[in-house]
N, C-alpha and C positions, 0 to 999 in steps of 0.2 A: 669077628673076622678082621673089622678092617678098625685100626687106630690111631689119633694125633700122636705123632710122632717128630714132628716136625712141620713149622709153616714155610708156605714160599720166602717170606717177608724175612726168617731166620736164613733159608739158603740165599737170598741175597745180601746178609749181613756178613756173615761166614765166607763169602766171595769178596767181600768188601774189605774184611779185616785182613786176611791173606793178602789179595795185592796193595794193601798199605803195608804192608810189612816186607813183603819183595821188594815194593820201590824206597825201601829206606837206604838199599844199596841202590848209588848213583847209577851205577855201571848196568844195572836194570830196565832204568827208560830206555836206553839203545836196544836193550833186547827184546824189551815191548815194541819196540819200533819197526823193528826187523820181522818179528812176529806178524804183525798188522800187514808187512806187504805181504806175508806170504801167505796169509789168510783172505786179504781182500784183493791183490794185487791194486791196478790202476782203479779201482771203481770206486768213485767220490761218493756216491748213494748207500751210506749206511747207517739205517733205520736203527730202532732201539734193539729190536729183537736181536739184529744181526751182530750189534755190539754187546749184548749179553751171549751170542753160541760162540764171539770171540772171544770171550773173555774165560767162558768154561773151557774151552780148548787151548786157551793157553796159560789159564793156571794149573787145571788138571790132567793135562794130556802131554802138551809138547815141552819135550827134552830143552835144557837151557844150553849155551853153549859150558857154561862154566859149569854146572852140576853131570850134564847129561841125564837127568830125571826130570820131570815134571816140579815145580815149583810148590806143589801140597805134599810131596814126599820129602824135602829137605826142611819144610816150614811147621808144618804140624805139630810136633814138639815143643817145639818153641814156644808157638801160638797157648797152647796147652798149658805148658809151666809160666807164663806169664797169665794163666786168666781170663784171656781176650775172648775166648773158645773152649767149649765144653768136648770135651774127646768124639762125644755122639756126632755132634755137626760135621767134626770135620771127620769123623768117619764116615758118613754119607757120601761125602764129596769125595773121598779117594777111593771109596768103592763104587762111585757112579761110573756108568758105562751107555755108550752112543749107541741106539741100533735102530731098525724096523720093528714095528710092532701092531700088532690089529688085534683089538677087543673083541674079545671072545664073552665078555655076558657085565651087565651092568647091576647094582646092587643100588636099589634107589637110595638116596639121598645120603649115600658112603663113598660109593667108590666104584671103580672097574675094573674088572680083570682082563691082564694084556698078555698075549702070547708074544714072545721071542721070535722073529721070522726067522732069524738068524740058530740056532740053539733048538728053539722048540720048547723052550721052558717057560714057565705061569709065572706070572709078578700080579700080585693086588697093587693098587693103587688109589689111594688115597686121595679124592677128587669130588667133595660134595657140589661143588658146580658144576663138574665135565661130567656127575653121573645124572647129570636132566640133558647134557647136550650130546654127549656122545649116544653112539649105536652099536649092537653086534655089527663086525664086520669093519666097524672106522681102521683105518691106517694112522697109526701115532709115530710120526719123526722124530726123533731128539733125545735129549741124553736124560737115563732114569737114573734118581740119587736113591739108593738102596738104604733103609735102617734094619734090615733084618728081613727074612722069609714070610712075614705077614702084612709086610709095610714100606709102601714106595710112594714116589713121588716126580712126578715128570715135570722136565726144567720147563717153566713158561714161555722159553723161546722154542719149545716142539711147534710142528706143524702137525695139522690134522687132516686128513685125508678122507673122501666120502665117495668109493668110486668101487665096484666089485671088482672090475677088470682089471684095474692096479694093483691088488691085493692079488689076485692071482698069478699075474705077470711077477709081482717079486715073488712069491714063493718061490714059483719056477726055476727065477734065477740065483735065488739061495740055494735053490737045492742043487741047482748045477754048481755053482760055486763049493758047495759041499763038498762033489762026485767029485772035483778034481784036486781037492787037495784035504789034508789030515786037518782034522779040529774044524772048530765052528769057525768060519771066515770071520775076522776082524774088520769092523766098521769105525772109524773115528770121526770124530765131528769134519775134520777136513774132507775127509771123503766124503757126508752127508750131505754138507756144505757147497760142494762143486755139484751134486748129482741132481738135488732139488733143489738150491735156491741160487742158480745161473744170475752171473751177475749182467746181465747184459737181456733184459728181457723183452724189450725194445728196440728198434733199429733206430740210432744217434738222428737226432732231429725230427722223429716221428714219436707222438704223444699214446700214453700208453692207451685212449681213449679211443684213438684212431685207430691203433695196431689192433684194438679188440675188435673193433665193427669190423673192420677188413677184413680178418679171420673170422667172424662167424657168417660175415657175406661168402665167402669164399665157399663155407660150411655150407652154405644151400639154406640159410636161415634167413626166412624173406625179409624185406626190409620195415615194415611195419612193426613185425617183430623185437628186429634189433631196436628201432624207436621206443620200444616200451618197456628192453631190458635198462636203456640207461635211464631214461625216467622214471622209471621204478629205484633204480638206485641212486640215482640224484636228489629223489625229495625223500630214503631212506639213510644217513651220512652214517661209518659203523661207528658204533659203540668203540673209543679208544682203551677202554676199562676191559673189552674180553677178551680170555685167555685165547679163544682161535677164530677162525670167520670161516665162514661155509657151512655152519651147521645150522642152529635156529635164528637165524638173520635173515637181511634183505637179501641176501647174494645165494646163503641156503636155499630161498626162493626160488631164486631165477635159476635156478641150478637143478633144481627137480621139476621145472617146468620146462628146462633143455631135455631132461633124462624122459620124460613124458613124451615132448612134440618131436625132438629133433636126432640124430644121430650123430649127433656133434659128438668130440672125443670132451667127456668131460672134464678131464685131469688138464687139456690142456685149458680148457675153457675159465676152469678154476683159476688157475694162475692169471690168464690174462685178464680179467674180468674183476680179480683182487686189485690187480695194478689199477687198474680203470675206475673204480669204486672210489679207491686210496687218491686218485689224483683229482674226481670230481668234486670229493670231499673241500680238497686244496681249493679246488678254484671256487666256492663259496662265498671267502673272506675276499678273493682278487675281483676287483670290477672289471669290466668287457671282457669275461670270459665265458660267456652263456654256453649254455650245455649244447655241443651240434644234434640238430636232429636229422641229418643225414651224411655220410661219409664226404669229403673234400675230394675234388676233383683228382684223380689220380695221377701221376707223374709219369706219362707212358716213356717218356725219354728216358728219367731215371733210373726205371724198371729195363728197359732195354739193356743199359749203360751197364747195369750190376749183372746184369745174364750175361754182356760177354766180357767184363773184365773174367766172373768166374770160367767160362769157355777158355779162357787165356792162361787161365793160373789150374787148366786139366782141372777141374774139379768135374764129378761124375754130372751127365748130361740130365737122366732122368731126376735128379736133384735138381738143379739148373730149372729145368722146366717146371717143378712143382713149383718153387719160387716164384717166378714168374708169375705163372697162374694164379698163387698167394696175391703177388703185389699188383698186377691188373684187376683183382678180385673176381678172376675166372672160378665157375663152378668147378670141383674138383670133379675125380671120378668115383663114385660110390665105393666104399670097401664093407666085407663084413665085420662089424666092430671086434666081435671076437678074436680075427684076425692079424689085430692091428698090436703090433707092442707099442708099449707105454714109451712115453720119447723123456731123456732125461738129460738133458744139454748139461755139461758138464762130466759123465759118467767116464770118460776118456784120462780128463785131469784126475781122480780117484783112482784108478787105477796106477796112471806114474806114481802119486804119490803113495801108493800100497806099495809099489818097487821099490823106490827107494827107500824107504821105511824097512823091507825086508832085506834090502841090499847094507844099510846099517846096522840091521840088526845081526845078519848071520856074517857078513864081511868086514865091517868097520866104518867108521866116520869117514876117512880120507877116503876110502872106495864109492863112497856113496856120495861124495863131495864130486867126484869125476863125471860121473855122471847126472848129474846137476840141469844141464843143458839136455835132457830128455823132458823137460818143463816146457820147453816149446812146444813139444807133442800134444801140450794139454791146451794151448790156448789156440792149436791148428784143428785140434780137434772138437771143439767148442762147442759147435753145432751137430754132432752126432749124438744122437741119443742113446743106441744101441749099441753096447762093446763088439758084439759080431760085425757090425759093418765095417769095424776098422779091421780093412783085407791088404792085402799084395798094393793094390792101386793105391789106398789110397797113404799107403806108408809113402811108395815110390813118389807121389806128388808131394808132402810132407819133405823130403830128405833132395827130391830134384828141382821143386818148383818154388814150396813155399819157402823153405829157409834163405835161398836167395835169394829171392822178391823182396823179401823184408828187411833185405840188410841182417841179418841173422850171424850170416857169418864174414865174422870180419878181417881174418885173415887164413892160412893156409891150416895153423894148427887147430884154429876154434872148427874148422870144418872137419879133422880130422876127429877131435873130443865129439863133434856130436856124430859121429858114425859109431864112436865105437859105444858112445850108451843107446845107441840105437839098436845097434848090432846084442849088447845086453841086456834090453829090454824086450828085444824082440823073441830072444831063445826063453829069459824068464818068462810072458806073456804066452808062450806057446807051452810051456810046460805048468802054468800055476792057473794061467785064464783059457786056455783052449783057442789060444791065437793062433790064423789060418794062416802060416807064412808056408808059402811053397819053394820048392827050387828052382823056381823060376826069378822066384823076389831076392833070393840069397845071392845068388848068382849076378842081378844085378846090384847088388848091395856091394860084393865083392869089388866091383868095375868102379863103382864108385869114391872105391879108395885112392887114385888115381885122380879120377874126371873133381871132382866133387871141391878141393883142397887148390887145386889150378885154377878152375873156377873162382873159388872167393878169393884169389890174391886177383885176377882180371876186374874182378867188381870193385877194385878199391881203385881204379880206373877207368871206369863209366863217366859219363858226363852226367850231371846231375837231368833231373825230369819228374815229374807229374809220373804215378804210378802205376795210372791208367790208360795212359796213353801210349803210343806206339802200335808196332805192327811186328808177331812173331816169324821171325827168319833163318832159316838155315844156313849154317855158315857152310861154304863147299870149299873154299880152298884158302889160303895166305901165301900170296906171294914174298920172295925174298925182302921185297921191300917196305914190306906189314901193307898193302892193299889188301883188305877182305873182301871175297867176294860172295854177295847172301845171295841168296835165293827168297821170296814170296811163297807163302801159300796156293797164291795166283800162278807161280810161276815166273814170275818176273825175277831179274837180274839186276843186283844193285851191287856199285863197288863203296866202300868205306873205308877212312881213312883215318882210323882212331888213333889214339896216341900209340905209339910203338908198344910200352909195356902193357897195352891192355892187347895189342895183336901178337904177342910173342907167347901168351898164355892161351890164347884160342886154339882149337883144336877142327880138320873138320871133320863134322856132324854136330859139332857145338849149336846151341840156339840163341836169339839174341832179341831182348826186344827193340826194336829200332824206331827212331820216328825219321820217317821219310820225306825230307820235304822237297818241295813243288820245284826249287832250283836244282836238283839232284844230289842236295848233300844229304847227309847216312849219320843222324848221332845215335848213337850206342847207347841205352838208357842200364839193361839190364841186361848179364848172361846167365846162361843155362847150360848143362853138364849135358851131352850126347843123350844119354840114359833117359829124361823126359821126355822125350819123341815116344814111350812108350802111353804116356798117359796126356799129352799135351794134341796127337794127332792121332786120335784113333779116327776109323773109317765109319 
């Protein structure tokens, strides 16, 4: 049934040889360069595994600028007639393909067989050490290199999965991805990339060791307990040699002894718990780093601070509060695990970039170049796990609150380019993802084109400021002589006296963050388009 056909040690050669031969053209590092950001963007933390799912996705997947194909479609040949590569290798590697997959029966000391979530098709695979560590039911990530209908092979940068409810939850939303559009939904590493392996797994200056106790205190996992899951993986460091973790490991351990005691969501536990493992490993060889055996005194200011910057920048309240409770390590409220979809930080960014992917593919390069600036969506959207929850609200704070927060847009016309790939992603995502836009959101989408463009030419006249600070105000009128005069949430009345060009652009119902200070002057840090007042002061 199942046969050597190929070793890893050959598909890392065969990837090796290829991008030696790409970069013999100069003009290639740039395009490796360009690739890397838009693969990893800003995130400095890139592990081996991570630079090998880069390096599959951008020899075999993404379009160059000068070919417009994949870099194993223009090279192969070549590779081939000079000898470097035997036809077989690199025909694995240009029929490999990225998806979901869960084993469905293990063949001892051969191999596994994996189902397509995607498709619903059988692959063997070829895995005399993943068939003692795998199980019916594992979730397998990553990209399978095909040699034929009897014989495969999963890149060593897959991830593996040990969780029931995960595997049901993606079916699910395979199969809804099915029901709405023709043909099996396409997966690329970029989209698997953004969905499961978020680059940002940690809150900036919090240790992944920290962030784990936090959340499984949070979890209702007493604390004796957590005491014993990091001691237990402190005096067990992983193995750097195995193909995945969470299966017959220290961490597989503690992981069926959550699944046993606790009602913890394991999927997440897994991740955070891997980071935790990985970083105590680190501190090993570093001296004064001993292992905490209980959580650090919690930052209740800082926790405060990040509840209402998010209250400031409309982000949804019952969100708001679960955090909070996260970062005070307030016990949560019980849910039924059943219940609960599986959270995939990232799955926001996958989706843009499914858009534009199909917006070049059926419209053109320059059409799909315009809409470019719908990438912001993915990195506002970060923190969503769930494509359903990106509704009406929270587009509207996306397009009123956060793009101007962040300096996003920087003048009249970039605010108009991102309404309208807003405006086309938003009609694509309702007709290919089952996006809930109503005519309520359209409508102020519409208003926007107006408000939104006045806006960013005002903000290039704010006075600079801290991004947290201030106090959000209504603007109620401008007099002839640019006096603005705000209003308070409180109700209080303040007048401002900002530069002319930044009050010739205000409008009122405009919003403004101001910082108010104690002699009664009014500086203008940030504005905001009328249209926020829908998600910035609800009741």
């Amino acid at each position: 049934m199942f046969g050597d056909m190929i070793t890893d040690e050959e598909i890392e050669r065969a990837l090796g040889e290829l991008e030696a031969r790409l970069l013999e053209d100069p003009s290639s590092e740039r395009e490796r360069t360009k690739a890397r950001r838009e693969f990893f963007g800003d995130d400095s933390t890139r592990d081996e595994l991570a630079e090998r799912r880069f390096r599959e996705w951008f020899l075999l997947e993404r379009p160059t600028d000068a070919w417009q194909t994949p870099p194993i479609r223009e090279l192969a040949q070549d590779l081939v007639s000079r000898g470097q590569l035997d036809a077989d290798a690199l025909g694995a590697l240009a029929n490999s393909f990225c998806g979901v997959f869960t084993v469905t029966s293990v063949v001892a000391g051969e191999g596994v067989w994996l189902r397509d979530l995607s498709s619903g098709g059988e692959h063997p695979l070829i895995e005399r050490e993943g068939s003692a560590a795998l199980e019916p039911g594992d979730v397998l990530i990553g990209r399978l290199f095909v040699f034929g209908p009897t014989a495969n092979r999963i890149s060593r940068a897959a991830a593996v999965f040990r969780e029931p409810k995960l595997q049901r939850a993606l079916e699910r939303d395979l199969e809804a991805a099915r029901a709405r559009r023709r043909g099996v939904p396409r997966l690329s590493q970029l989209d698997l990339e953004r969905m499961f392996w978020p680059k940002s797994v940690t809150p900036t200056g919090a240790s992944a060791v920290e962030t784990a106790r936090v959340w499984l205190a949070a979890s209702g996992v007493p604390r004796e307990a957590i005491d014993g899951v990091f001691a237990e993986l402190a005096t067990m460091p992983p193995d750097e040699n195995r193909w995945t973790f969470g299966a017959h490991d220290a961490l597989g351990a503690v992981l069926d002894r959550l699944a046993f005691e606790t009602d913890v969501d394991l999927e997440a536990a897994r991740r955070l718990l891997l980071a935790a493992w990985l970083e105590l490993s680190e501190r090993e060889s570093a001296p004064g780093q001993p292992v905490p055996t209980e959580a650090e005194e919690r930052d209740v200011k800082a926790a405060l601070a990040a509840f209402d910057r998010g209250r400031a920048e409309g982000r949804d309240l019952e969100r708001l509060f679960a955090e909070l409770e996260r970062d005070l390590g307030l016990d949560a409220d019980d849910e039924d695990p059943e219940d609960v979809a599986p959270d995939f930080p990232g799955v926001v960014g996958a989706v843009v970039e499914e858009f534009l992917w199909e917006t070049e593919r059926e419209h053109g390069a320059e059409v799909a170049r315009a809409f470019e600036s719908i990438r912001h969506l993915a990195a506002f959207g970060q923190s969503i796990g769930v494509f359903e929850n990106l509704g009406p609200r929270e587009l509207l704070t996306y397009a009123t609150v956060w793009l101007p927060e962040r300096g996003e847009l920087v003048d009249a016309a970039a605010a108009r380019q991102a309404l309208v790939a807003l405006r086309a992603f938003c009609d694509w995502a309702a007709e290919r993802q089952g996006l809930d836009v109503d005519e309520d959101f359209r409508v102020r989408l519409g208003a926007l084109e107006e408000s939104l463009p006045r806006i960013a030419t005002a903000n290039r006249f704010v006075e600079p400021g801290v991004v947290d600070r201030g106090e959000l105000c209504e603007v109620k009128s401008i007099s002839d002589t640019g006096i603005v005069e705000l209003t308070t949430r409180a109700g209080l009345l303040r007048n401002a006296a900002p530069r002319p060009e930044l009050a010739t652009h205000l409008q009122s119902g405009d919003r403004v963050r101001a910082l108010l200070e104690r002699d009664g002057g009014v500086r203008v840090l940030r504005c905001f388009p009328r249209e926020c007042a829908a998600v910035l002061e609800r009741d």
